[in-house]
C-alpha positions in Angstrom: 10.5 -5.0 3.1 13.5 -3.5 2.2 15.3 -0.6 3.8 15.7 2.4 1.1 19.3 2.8 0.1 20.0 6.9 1.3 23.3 8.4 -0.1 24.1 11.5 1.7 27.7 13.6 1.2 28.8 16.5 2.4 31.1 18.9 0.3 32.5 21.9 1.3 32.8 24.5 -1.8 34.5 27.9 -1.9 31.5 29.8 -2.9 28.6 32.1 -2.1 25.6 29.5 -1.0 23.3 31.3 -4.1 25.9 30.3 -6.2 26.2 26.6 -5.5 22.5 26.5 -5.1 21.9 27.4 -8.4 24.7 25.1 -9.8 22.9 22.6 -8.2 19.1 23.0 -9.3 19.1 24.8 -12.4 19.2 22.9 -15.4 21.3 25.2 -17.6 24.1 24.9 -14.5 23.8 21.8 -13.8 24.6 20.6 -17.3 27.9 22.9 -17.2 29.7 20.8 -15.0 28.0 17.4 -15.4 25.7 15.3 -17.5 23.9 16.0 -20.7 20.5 16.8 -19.6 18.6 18.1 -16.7 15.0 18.5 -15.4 14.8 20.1 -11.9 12.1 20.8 -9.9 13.3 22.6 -6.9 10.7 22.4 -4.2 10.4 19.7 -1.3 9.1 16.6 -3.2 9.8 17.9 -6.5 11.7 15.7 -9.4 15.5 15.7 -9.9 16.5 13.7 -12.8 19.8 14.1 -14.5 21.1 11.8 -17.8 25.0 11.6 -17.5 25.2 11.0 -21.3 24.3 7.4 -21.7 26.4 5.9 -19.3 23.5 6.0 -16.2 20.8 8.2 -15.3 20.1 10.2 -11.7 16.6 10.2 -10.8 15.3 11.9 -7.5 13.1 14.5 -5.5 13.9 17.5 -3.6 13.6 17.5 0.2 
């Protein structure tokens, strides 16, 4: 079988961590700076999905 393919990154941003965290799980925020619509579930195994407008969709879960 397979390995999983894992992307990690790691950004540095000039910001409050509250901030960026809820830039990064709310779905009102999220949508502000990238794609067209958001579901996020922000608990360990809960979804992450993201549509960047037609041209791909993100799908995930929260660790």
């Amino acid at each position: 079988m397979a390995e999983p393919l894992i992307v990690r990154r790691e950004v540095q941003i000039a910001a409050p961590p509250a901030t960026v965290f809820a830039f990064l799980t709310d779905p009102d925020k999220i949508v502000r700076w990238m794609g067209t619509e958001a579901t996020a579930e922000p608990n360990p195994g809960g979804l992450y999905l993201l549509n960047l407008g037609g041209r791909a969709t993100a799908r995930g879960q929260f660790t």
